[in-house]
BALOBA-1460 file (C-alpha; in Angstrom, 3 decimals):
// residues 104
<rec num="1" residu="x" x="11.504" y="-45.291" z="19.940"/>
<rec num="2" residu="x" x="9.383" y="-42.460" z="22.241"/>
<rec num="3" residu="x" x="7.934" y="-39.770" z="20.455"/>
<rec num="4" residu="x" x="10.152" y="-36.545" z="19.339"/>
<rec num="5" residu="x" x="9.126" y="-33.828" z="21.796"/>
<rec num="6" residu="x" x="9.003" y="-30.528" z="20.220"/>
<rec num="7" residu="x" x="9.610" y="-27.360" z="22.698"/>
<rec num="8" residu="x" x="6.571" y="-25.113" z="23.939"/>
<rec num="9" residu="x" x="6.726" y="-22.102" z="22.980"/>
<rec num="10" residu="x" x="4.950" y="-19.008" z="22.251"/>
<rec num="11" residu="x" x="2.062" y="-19.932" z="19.468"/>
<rec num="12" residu="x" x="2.009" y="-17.792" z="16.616"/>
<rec num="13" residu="x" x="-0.099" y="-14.552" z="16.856"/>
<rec num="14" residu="x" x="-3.156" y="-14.021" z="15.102"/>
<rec num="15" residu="x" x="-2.382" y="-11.282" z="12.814"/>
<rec num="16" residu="x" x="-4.810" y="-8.353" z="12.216"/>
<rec num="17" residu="x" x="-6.685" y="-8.215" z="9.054"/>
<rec num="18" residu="x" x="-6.490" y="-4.316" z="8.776"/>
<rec num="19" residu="x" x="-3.042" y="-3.583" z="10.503"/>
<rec num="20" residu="x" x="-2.360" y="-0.398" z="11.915"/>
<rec num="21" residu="x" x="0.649" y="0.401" z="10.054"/>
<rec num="22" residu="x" x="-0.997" y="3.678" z="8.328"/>
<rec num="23" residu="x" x="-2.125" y="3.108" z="4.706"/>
<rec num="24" residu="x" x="-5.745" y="2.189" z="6.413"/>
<rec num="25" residu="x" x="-5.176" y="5.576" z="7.136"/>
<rec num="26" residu="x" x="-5.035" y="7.123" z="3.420"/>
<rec num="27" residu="x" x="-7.005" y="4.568" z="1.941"/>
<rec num="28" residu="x" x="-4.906" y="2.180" z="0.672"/>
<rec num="29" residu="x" x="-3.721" y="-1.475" z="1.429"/>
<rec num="30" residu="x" x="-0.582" y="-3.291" z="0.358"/>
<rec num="31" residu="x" x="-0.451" y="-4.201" z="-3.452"/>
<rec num="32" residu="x" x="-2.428" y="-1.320" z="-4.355"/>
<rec num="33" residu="x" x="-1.375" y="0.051" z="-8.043"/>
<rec num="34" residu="x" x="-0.074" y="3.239" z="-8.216"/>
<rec num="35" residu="x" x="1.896" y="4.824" z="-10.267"/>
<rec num="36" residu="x" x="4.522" y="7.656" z="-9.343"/>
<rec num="37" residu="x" x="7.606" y="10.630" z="-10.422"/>
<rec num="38" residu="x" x="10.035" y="11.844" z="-8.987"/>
<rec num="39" residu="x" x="10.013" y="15.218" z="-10.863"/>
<rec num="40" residu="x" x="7.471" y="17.248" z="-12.689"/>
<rec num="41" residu="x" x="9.371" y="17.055" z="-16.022"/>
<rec num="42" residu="x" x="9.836" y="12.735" z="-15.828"/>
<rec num="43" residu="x" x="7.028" y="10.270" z="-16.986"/>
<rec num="44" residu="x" x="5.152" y="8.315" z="-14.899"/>
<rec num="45" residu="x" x="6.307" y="4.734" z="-13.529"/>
<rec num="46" residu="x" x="4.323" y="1.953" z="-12.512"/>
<rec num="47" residu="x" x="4.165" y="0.291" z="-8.752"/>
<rec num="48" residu="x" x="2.695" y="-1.240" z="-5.855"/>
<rec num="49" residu="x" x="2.367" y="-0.282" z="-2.352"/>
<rec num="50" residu="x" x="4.129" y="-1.801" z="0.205"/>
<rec num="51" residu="x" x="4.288" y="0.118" z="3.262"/>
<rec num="52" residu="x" x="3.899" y="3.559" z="5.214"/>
<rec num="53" residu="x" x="7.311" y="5.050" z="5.689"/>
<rec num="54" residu="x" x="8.292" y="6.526" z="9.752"/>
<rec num="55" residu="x" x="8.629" y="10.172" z="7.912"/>
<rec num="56" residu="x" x="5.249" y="9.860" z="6.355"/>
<rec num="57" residu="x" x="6.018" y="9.039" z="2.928"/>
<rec num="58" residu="x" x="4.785" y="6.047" z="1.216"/>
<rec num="59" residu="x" x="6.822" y="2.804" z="0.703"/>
<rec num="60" residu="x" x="6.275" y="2.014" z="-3.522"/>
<rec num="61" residu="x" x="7.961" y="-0.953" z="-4.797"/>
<rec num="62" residu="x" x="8.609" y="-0.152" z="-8.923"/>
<rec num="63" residu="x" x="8.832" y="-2.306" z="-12.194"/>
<rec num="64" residu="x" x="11.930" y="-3.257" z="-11.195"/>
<rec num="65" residu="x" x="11.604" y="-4.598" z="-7.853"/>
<rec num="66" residu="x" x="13.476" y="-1.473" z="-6.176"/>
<rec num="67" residu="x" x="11.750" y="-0.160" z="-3.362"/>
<rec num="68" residu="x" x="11.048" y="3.857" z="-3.723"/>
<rec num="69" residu="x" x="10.129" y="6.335" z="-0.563"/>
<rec num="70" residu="x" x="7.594" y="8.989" z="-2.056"/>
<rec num="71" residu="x" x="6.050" y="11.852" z="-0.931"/>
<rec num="72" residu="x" x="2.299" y="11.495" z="-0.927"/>
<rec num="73" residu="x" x="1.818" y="14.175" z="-3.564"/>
<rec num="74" residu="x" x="4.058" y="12.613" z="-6.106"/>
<rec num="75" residu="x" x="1.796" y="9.381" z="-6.098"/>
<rec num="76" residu="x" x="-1.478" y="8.477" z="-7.974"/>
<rec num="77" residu="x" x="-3.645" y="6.001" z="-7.192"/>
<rec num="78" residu="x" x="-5.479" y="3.554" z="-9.830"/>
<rec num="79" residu="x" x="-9.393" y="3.989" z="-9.948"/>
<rec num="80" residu="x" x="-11.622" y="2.539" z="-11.707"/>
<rec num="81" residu="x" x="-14.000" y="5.863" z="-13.776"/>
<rec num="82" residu="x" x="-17.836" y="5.770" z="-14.273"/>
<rec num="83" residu="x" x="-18.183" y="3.873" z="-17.101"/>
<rec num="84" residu="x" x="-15.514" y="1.455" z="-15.997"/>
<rec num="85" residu="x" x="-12.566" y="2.942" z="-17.670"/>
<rec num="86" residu="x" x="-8.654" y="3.250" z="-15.580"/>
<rec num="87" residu="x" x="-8.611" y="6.753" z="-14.050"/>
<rec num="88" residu="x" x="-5.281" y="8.024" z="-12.135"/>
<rec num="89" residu="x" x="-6.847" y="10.137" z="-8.876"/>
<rec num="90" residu="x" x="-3.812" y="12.270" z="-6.980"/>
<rec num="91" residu="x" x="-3.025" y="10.176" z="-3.673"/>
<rec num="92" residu="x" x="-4.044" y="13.627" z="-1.353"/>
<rec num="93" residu="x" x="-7.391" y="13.748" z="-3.202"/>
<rec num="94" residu="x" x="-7.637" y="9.744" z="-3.010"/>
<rec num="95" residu="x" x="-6.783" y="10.291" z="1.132"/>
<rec num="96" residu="x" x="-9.650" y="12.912" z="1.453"/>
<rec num="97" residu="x" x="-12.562" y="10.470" z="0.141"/>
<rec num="98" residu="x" x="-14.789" y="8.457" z="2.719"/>
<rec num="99" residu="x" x="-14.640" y="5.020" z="1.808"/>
<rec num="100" residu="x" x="-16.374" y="2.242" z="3.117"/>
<rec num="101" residu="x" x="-14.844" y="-0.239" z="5.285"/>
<rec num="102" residu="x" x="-14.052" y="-3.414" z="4.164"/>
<rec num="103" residu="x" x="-15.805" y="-6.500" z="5.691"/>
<rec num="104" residu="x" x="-13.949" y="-9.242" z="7.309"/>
């Protein structure tokens, strides 16, 4: 029996360890906790981030599994304080900061 030929094709691309899809932009990667509301007068929810949004917000998948589009100002991002407590920064303050980059 000869030997199953498999078609050539197109190998799969390398893909980018720091992708260009805009959270390298603000600071923040994919699975990043945050936590988020919708209104001033609601309590804060728990969530991850999963993508940049085309109108600029950010892509937040909740508790739940739904995914959420929020505006940047009605995010805050999970930081570790000084003496090595949780802290909750605001995501525009968090987008400000320098950070170093991260090594490959």
């Amino acid at each position: 029996m000869p030997p199953v030929r498999r078609p050539k094709g197109k190998k799969a691309e390398a893909t980018d360890p720091f992708p260009a899809d805009g959270l390298s932009e603000i600071g923040l990667s994919p699975g990043s906790a945050v936590r988020f509301r919708r209104r001033d007068t609601e309590r804060w929810k728990d969530g991850t981030v999963t993508r940049r949004e085309a109108d600029g917000s950010l892509g937040v998948c909740d508790s739940k599994g739904a995914m959420r589009a929020m505006p940047l100002d009605a995010v805050e991002v999970k930081e570790r304080g000084p003496r090595g407590g949780a802290m909750w920064v605001p995501l525009t303050e968090w987008a400000e900061r320098t950070e170093q980059l991260k090594l490959l």
